[in-house]
C-alpha positions as CSV (number, residue, x, y, z in Angstrom):
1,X,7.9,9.0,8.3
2,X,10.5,10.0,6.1
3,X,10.2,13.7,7.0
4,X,10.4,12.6,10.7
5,X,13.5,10.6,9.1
6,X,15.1,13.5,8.1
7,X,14.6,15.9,11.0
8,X,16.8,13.5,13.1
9,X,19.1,13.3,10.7
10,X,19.3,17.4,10.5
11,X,19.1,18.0,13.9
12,X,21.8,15.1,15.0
13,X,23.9,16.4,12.7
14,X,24.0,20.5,14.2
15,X,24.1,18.7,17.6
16,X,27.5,17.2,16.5
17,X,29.2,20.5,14.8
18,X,28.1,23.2,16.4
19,X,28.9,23.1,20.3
20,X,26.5,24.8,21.6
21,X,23.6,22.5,20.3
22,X,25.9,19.6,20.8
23,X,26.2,20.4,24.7
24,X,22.1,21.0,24.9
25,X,21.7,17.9,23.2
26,X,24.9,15.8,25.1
27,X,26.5,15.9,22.1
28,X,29.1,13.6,19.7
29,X,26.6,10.3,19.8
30,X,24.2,12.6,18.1
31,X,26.5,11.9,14.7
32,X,26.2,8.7,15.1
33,X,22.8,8.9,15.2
34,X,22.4,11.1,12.4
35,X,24.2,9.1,10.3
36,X,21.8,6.0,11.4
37,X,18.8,7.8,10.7
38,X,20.2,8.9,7.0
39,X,20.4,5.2,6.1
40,X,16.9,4.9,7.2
41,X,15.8,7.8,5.0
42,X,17.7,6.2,2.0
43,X,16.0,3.1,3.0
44,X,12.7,3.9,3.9
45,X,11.1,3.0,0.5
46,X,12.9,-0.4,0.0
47,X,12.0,-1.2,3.5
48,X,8.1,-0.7,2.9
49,X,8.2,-2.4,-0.3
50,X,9.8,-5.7,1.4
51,X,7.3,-5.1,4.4
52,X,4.6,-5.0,1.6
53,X,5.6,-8.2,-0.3
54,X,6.1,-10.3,2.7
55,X,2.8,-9.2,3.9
56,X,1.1,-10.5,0.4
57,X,3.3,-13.7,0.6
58,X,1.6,-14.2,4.1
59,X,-1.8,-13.7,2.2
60,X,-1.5,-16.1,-0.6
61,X,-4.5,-17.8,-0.9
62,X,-4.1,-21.4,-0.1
63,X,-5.3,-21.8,-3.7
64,X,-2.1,-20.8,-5.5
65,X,0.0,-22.6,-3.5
66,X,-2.9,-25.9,-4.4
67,X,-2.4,-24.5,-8.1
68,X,1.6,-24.4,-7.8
69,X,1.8,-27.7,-6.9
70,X,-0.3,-29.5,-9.1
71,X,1.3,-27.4,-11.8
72,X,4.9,-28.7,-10.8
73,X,2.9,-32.5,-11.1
74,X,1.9,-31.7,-14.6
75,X,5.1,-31.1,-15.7
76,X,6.3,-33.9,-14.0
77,X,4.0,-36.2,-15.7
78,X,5.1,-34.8,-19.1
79,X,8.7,-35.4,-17.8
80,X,7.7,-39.6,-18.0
81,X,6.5,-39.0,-21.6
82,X,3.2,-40.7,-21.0
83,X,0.5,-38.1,-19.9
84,X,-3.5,-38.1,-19.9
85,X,-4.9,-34.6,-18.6
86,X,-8.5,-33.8,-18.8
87,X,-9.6,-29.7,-18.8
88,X,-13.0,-28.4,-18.2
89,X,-12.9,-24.5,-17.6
90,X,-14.0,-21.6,-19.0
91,X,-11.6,-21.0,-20.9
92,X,-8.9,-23.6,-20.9
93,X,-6.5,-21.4,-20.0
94,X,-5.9,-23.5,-16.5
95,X,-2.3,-24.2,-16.5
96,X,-1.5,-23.3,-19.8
97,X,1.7,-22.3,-19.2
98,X,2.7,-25.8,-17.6
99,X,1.1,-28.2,-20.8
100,X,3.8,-25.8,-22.8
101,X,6.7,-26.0,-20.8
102,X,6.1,-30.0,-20.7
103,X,5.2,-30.0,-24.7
104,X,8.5,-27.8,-25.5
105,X,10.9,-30.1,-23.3
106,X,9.5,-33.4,-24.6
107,X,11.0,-32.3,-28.2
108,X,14.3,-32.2,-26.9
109,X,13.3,-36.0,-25.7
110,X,11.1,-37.5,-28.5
111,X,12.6,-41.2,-27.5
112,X,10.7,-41.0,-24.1
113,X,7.6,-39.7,-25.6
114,X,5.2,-42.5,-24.8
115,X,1.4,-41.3,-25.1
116,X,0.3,-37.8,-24.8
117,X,-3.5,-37.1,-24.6
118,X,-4.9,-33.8,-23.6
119,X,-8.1,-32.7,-23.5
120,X,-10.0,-29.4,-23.3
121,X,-13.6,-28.5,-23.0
122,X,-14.7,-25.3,-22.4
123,X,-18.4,-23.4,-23.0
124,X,-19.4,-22.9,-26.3
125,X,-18.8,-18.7,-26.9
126,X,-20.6,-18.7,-30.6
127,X,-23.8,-18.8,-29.1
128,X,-26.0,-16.3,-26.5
129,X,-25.5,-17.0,-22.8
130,X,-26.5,-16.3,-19.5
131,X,-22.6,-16.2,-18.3
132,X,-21.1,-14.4,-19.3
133,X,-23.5,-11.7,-19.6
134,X,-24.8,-7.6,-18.9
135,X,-26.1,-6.6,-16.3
136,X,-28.8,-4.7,-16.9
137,X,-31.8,-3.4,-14.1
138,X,-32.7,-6.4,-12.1
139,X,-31.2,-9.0,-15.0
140,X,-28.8,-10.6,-17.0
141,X,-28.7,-9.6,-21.3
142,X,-25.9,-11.5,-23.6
143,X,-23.6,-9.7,-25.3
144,X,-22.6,-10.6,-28.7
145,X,-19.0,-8.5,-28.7
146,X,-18.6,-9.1,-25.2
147,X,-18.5,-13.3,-25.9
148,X,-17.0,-12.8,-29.0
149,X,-13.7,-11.7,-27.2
150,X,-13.9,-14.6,-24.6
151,X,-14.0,-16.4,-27.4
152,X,-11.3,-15.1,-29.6
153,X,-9.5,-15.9,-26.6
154,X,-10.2,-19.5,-26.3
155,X,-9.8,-19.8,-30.1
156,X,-5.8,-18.3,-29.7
157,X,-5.2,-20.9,-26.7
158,X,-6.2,-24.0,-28.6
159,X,-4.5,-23.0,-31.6
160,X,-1.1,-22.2,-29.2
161,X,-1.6,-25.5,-27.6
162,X,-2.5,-27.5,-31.0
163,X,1.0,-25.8,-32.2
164,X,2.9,-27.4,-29.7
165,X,1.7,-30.6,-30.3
166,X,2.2,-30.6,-33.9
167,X,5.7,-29.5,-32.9
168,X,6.2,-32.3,-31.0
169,X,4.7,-34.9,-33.2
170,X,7.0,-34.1,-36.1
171,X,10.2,-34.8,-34.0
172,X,8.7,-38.0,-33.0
173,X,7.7,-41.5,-34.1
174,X,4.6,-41.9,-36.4
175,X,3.9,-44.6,-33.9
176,X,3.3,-42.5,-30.5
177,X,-0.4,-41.3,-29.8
178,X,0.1,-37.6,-29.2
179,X,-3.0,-35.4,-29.4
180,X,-4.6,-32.1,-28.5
181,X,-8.0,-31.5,-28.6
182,X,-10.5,-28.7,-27.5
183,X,-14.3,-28.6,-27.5
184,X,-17.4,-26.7,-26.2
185,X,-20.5,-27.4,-24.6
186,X,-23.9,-26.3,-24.4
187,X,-24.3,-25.4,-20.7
188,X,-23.6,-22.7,-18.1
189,X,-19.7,-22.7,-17.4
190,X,-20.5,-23.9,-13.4
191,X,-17.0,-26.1,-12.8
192,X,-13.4,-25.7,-13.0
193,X,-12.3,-29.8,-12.9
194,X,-8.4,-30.6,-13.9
195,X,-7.6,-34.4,-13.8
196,X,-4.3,-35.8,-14.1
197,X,-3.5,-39.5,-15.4
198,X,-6.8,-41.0,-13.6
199,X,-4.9,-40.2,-10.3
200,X,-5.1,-37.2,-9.3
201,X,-8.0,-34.4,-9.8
202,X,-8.2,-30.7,-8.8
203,X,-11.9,-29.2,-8.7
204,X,-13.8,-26.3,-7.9
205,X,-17.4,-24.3,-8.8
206,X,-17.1,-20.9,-10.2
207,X,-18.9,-17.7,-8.6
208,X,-21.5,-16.8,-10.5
209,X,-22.0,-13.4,-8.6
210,X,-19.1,-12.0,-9.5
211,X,-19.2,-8.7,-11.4
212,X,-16.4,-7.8,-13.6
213,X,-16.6,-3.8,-14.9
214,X,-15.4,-3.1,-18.1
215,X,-16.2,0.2,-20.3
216,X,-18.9,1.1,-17.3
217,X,-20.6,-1.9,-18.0
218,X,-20.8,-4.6,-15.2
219,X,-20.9,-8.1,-16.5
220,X,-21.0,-11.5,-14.6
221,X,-17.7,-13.3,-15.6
222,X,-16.6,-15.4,-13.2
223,X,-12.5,-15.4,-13.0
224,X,-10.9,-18.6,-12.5
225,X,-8.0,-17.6,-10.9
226,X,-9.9,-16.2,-7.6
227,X,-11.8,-19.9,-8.2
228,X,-11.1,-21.6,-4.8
229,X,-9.7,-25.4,-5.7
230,X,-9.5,-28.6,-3.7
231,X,-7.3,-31.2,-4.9
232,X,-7.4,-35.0,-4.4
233,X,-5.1,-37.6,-5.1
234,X,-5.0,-41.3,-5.3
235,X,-0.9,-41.2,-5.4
236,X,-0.4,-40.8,-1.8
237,X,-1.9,-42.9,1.0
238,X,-2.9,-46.5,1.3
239,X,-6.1,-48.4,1.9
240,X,-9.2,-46.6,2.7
241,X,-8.2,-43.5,1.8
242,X,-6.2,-44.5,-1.7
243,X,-9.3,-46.1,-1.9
244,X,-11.8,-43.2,-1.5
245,X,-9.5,-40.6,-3.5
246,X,-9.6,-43.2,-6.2
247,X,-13.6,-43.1,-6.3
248,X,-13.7,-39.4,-6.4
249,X,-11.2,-39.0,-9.2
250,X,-13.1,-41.5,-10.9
251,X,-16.6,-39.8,-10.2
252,X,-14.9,-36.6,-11.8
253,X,-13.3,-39.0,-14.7
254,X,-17.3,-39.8,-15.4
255,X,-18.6,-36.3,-15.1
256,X,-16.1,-35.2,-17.6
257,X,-16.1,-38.1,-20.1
258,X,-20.6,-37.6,-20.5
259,X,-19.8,-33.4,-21.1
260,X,-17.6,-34.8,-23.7
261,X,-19.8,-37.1,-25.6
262,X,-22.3,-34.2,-25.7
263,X,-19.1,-31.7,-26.7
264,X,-18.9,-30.6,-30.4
265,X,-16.2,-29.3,-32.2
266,X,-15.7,-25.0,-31.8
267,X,-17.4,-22.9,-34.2
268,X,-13.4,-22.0,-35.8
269,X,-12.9,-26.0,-36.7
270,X,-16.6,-26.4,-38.4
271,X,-16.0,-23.5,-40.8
272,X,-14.1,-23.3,-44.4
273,X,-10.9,-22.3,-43.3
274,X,-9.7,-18.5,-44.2
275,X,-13.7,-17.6,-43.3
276,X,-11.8,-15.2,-40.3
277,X,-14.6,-16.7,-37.6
C-alpha cells in the first residue's frame, strides 16, 4: 500500500511540472492530488495502528469489561472504609492491583477506616500436583521447579498485600479490625470465585486443558485472565431477583467459608523465619 502510496504521489507530481505529462494526464489537479496522497504515505502507519486498536477494542472479551467493573466496585467499597472481600484463585493475584490502590488511599483517610477483612485462598504449591503439571506421552507428571515458581509467586503477592495492611494499620486506630490473610488448600485449583461485602460475587471454572509452553515443555496451567467470569449481584434489583442473587452469593459465601476451614497456613508462615523457603 504504501508503495502504491508513493507512485501517485511521484507520478501526480511530474503530471503537475512537466507539461507534457501534465496535458496527458489533464493536468494541475494532479498536485493536488500528489500532495493528498503524500499525507497518506506519512500516515499510513498511524492509520493501521488506530485501525488495529479499534479492532481489538471491538474484541474485548466481555470478561474484562465484567472484570473492569467489579474492579472499579472494589475500590469503591474500600472508598466507605468498611470492606469484606473473599479470594479463591490460583494465585490470588485477581485484582491485586485494586485491593492496593484501595489499601494506599485509605491511609490518607485512617478516620473513615471502619473494618477491613480480606481474604485469600489459593492451592497449596509446596506439595506435588496434578495442575499445574508436565505433560508427558499420554499424561500429566508434577514438576517440583515448575510449582516452586508459581509459588514464589504467590508467596511475593501475600507479602505485598500483607505490607499494605500493616501500612495501613499503623496510621490507624488500635481499635479498627483490619486484616489480611492468605492460605492454601489441598485440592485441584478448579474455581476462580471473588465475593464482595456478602453482595456481590464474580465466579468462574478454570480450563484445565489449557497448555502453556515454556522452555519446550508443555504444561497444563490454566490462566486466569482468559478465565471467563459471570458476575452477580444482590445490590441492584428488587424482589425475586434481589432475592435469588442473594441466595447465590450466599451459596458461594458457603463454598468458600468450608475451603477455609480445611485451609492451612502457606508453607513460608509455618517455617522459622530466615529458612529462605
Amino acid at each position: 500500500m504504501r508503495v502504491v502510496l508513493l507512485a501517485i504521489f511521484l507520478t501526480g507530481l511530474v503530471a503537475g511540472f512537466v507539461k507534457p505529462v501534465g496535458n496527458a494526464l489533464e493536468g494541475k489537479a494532479f498536485v493536488g492530488g500528489a500532495l493528498l496522497s503524500l499525507v497518506a504515505y506519512v500516515l499510513y502507519d498511524a492509520i493501521k495502528e488506530l485501525t488495529a486498536a479499534m479492532a481489538e477494542r471491538e474484541n474485548q472479551p466481555a470478561q474484562t469489561a465484567i472484570m473492569r467493573v467489579f474492579g472499579d466496585e472494589v475500590v469503591a467499597a474500600f472508598g466507605t472504609g468498611r470492606i469484606e472481600l473473599c479470594v479463591m484463585g490460583y494465585t490470588g493475584e485477581t485484582l491485586l492491583h485494586e485491593i492496593e490502590q484501595g489499601l494506599r488511599a485509605l491511609r490518607g483517610r485512617a478516620g473513615q477506616v471502619d473494618r477491613i477483612r480480606i481474604r485469600i485462598l489459593a492451592p497449596d504449591f509446596s506439595v506435588p500436583r496434578l495442575v499445574p503439571a508436565r505433560l508427558e506421552g499420554d499424561g500429566r507428571v508434577d514438576d517440583p521447579d515448575f510449582r516452586d515458581e508459581i509459588r514464589v509467586k504467590c508467596k511475593s503477592i501475600a507479602t505485598q498485600l500483607e505490607g499494605r495492611v500493616e501500612e495501613l494499620k499503623s496510621a490507624v486506630s488500635p481499635s479498627r479490625e483490619i486484616s489480611c490473610e492468605y492460605r492454601v488448600y489441598d485440592g485441584v485449583p478448579d474455581l476462580k470465585v471473588v465475593i464482595l461485602n456478602e453482595e456481590t460475587v464474580l465466579f468462574g471454572v478454570y480450563d484445565h486443558s489449557s497448555i502453556r509452553l515454556v522452555d519446550g515443555k508443555q504444561y497444563v496451567d490454566p490462566s486466569g485472565a482468559d478465565t471467563p467470569m459471570n458476575r452477580v449481584s444482590a445490590s441492584v434489583g428488587r424482589g425475586a431477583a434481589q432475592a435469588e442473587a442473594l441466595a447465590l452469593v450466599k451459596t458461594w459465601r458457603i463454598l468458600f467459608d468450608g475451603r477455609w476451614a480445611l485451609s492451612t497456613l502457606p508453607r513460608w508462615r509455618r517455617v522459622a523465619p530466615g529458612s529462605g523457603v
